[in-house]
C-alpha positions as CSV (number, residue, x, y, z in Angstrom):
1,X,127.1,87.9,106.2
2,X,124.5,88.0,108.9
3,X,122.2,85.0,109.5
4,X,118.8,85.6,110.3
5,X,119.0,85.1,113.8
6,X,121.9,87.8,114.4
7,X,119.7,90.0,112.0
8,X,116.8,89.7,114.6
9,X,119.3,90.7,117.5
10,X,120.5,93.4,116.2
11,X,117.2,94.9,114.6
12,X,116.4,97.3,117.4
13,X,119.3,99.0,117.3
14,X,119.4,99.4,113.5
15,X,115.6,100.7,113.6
16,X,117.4,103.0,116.4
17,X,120.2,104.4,114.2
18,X,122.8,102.6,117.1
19,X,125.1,100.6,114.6
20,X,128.5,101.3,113.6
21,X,129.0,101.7,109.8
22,X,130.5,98.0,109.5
23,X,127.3,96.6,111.5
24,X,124.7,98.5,109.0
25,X,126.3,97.7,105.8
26,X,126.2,94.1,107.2
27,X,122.4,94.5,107.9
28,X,121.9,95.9,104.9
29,X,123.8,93.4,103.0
30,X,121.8,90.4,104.1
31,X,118.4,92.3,104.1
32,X,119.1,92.6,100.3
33,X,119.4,88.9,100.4
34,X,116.6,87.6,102.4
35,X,113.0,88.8,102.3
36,X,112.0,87.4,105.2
37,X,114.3,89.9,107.0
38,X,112.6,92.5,105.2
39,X,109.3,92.0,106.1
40,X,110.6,91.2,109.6
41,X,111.5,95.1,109.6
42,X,108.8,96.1,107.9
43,X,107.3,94.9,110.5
44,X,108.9,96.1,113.5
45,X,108.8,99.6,111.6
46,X,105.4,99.6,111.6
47,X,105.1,98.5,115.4
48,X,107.3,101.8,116.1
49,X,104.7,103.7,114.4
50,X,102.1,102.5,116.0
51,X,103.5,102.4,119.5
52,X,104.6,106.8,118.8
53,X,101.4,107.5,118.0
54,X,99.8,106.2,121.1
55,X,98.8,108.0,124.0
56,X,100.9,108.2,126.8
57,X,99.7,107.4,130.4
58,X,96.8,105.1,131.7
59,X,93.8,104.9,129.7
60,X,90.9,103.3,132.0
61,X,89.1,101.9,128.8
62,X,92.3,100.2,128.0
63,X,92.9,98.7,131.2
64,X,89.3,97.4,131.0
65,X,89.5,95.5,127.5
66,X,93.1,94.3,129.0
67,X,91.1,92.8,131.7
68,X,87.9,91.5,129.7
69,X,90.6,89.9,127.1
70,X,92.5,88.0,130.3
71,X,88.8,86.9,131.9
72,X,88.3,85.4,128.2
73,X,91.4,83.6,128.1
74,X,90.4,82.4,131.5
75,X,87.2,81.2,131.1
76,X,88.4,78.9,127.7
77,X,91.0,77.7,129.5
């Protein structure tokens, strides 16, 4: 069985469909054991989402918030 930490290595490429049938069957097995797996793809299933759905190219309003977050961070440091 998978521990946790060869879980999280292969996790892309199971969200990608890029296992063999011996390496998904061996995700799946220790994802039926352990739910801190499954909310750990849960997770990274939702960041997928998110990151489709997002426009592509620059977005100048982005760009600025990026920058206002980093002068933030900055100025508490």
């Amino acid at each position: 069985m998978l521990t946790c930490k060869e879980l999280v290595a292969h996790s892309s490429d199971f969200l990608d469909g890029q296992l063999t049938l011996r390496q998904r069957i061996a995700v799946r097995a220790h994802l039926a054991m352990c739910g801190n797996c499954r909310r750990f793809i849960r997770q990274m299933k939702l960041t997928q989402a998110v990151i489709r759905q997002m426009p592509e190219g620059e977005l100048p309003e982005l760009e600025a918030l990026s920058e206002r977050l980093a002068q933030t961070r900055r100025d508490d440091d």
